[in-house]
N, C-alpha and C positions, 0 to 999 in steps of 0.2 A: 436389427436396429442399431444404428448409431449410436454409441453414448455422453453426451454432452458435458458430462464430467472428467475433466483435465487429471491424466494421474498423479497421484504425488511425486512423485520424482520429478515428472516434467515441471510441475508447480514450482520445486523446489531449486530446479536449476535455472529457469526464468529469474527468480526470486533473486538469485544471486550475482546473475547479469545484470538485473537494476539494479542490486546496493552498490555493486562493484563501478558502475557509471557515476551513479549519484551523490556516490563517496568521494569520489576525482571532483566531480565539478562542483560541490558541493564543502569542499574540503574537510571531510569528516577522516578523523582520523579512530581506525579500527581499529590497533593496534593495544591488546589490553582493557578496551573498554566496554567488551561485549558482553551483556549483562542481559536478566530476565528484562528489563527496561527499556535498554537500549542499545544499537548496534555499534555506535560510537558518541561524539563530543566533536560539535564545531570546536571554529579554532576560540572560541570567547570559554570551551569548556562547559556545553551547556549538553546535557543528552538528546540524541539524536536516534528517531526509529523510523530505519526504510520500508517503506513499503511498496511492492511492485502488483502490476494487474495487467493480463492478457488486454490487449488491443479490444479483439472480439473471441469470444469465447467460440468453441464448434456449436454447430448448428442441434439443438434439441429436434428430436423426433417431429416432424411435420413442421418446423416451424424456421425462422431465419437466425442469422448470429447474434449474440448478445455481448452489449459491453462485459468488462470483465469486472471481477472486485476484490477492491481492497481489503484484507480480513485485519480485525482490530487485534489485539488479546485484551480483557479485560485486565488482568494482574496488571499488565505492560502500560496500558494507558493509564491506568491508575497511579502507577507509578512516576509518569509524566506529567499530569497532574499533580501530582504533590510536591515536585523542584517547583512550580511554580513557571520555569524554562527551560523546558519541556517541550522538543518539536518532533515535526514527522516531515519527512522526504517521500513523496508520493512521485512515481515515475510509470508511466504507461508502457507495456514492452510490447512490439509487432512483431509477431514470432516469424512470421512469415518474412521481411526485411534484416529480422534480428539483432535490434537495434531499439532503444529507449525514444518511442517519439514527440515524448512530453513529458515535463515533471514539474512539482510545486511543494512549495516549502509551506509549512504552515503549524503553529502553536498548539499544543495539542489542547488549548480551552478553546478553540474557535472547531476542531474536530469533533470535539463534546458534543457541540453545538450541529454539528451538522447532524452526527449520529442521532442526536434527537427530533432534529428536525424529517429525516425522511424515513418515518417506520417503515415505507412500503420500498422503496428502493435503499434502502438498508437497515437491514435488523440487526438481532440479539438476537443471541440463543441463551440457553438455561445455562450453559461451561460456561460463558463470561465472552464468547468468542463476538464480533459483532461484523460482518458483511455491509460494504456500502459500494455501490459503482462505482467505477472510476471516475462518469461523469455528474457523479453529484461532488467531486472533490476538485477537480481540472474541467476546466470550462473546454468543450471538446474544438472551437477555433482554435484554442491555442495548442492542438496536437497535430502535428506534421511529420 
């Protein structure tokens, strides 16, 4: 059997070809700023946390590809929440082109928001950790 779950390492190196994109075009500067919170500080000095998500995930046992997802930390968004100005850099990566093919900027109280709004295409676990698809954050027209 196939296992549908992406290893961590692959996770984490994906992970770090979106911040490294997102940061450039994004103009987040990383340098010093990387925190339980945050990965960096647009240029207004506001905290800024990247987050990346596989294209389409490998195929589960019997079944076809699935978008990939974004994972929260609770502590971290909490924390983004309480500046008040507080955002997240969402960027879609295609492993297969290997390259970022979409990304969205967004306040981490309108993420709250989404978070609550899709229990079943994204949850909560009991650690605080919180999973949501990609496309419930980036509208999938707008990824090429």
């Amino acid at each position: 059997a196939v296992s549908w779950h992406m290893p961590s390492g692959e996770r984490a190196h994906y992970g770090r070809m979106v911040e490294e994109v997102l940061a450039n075009k994004y103009a987040v500067d990383r340098g010093g700023h990387h925190s339980a919170i945050a990965d960096g500080v647009d240029p207004q000095s506001r905290p800024v946390e990247i987050k990346g998500a596989v294209f389409r995930r490998a195929a589960k046992p019997g079944g076809g590809r699935y978008p990939g997802y974004f994972q929260i930390r609770g502590e971290g968004h909490e924390g983004l929440l309480a500046t008040h100005r507080g955002s997240y850099l969402f960027g879609v990566w295609d492993r297969d082109r290997g390259r970022v093919l979409g990304s969205k900027r967004l306040p981490a109280s309108r993420v709250d928001r989404i978070l609550e709004r899709h229990g079943h295409g994204g949850h909560r676990r009991g650690d605080g950790l919180a999973s949501v698809r990609w496309d419930r954050i980036i509208d999938p027209s707008e990824v090429s």
